[in-house]
C-alpha positions in Angstrom: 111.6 110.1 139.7 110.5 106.6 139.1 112.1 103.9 137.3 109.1 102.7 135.6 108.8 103.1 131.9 106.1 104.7 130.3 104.2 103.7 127.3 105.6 106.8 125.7 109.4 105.6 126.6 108.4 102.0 124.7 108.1 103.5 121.1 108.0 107.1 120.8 105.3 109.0 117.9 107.8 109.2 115.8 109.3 106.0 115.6 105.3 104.5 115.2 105.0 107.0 112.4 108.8 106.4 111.1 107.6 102.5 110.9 103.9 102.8 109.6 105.4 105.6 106.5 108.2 103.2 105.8 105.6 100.0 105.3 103.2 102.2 103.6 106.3 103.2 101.1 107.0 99.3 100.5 103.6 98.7 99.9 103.1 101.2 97.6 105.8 101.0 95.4 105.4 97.0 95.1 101.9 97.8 94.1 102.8 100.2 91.7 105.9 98.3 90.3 103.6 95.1 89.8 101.1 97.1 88.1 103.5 98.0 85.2 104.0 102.1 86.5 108.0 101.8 85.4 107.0 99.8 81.1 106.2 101.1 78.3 102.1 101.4 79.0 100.0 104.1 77.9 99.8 107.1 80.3 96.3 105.9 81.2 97.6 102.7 82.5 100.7 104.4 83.9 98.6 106.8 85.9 96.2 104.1 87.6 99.3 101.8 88.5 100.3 105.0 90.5 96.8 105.6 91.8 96.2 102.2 93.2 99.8 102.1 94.4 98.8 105.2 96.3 95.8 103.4 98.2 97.3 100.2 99.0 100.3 102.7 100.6 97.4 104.7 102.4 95.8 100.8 103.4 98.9 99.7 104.7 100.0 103.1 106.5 96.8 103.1 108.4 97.4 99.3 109.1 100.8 99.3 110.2 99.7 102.5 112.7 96.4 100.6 114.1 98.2 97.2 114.5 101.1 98.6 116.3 99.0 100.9 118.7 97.3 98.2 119.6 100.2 95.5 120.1 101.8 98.5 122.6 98.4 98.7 124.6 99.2 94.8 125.3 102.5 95.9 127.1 102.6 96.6 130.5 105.5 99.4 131.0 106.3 97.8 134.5 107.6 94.7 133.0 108.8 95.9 130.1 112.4 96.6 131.2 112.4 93.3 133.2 115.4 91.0 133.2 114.5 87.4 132.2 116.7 84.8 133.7 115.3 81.6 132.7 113.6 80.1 129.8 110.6 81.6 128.8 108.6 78.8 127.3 109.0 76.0 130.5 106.3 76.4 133.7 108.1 78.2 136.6 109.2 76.1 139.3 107.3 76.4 142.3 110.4 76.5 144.7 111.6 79.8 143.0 110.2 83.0 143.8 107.8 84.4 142.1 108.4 87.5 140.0 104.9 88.8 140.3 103.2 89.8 143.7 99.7 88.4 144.5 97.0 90.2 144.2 
């Protein structure tokens, strides 16, 4: 067995699809709210609050999903688990060793 993480281990299906349907929720009922779904409209105006509320949701679902996807992709599992000892931001100092191996 290896100690390496996988892609898989980083954010599992579920929790991408837990994250993308809770975004897509927000969006949708903001839209909908805004649109005046919850006053005193006529049904007409009532119902396309709802529909558009629907789309932006179904916009922002397929959004959250793509964006994410593609931010894990930019992750390498090997240093994902990686212990950072110093800052992050400053150059590394050329008498320390360095973390990554030449290639």
């Amino acid at each position: 067995m290896t100690d390496k993480p996988t892609r898989r281990d980083l954010m599992r299906p579920a929790q991408l699809l837990g994250f993308a349907f809770g975004a897509a929720l927000f969006a949708g009922i903001v839209t909908a709210v805004t649109m005046g779904a919850f006053q005193a409209l006529p049904g007409e105006a009532i119902a396309r609050a709802w529909s558009v509320g629907a789309i932006a949701a179904g916009v922002a679902f397929i959004v959250v999903l793509l964006g994410l996807s593609m931010l894990l992709l930019v992750v390498d599992p090997a240093h994902a688990r990686k212990d950072v000892d110093r800052p992050v931001l400053l150059p590394k100092d050329d008498s320390a060793e360095d973390d990554d191996p030449p290639r």
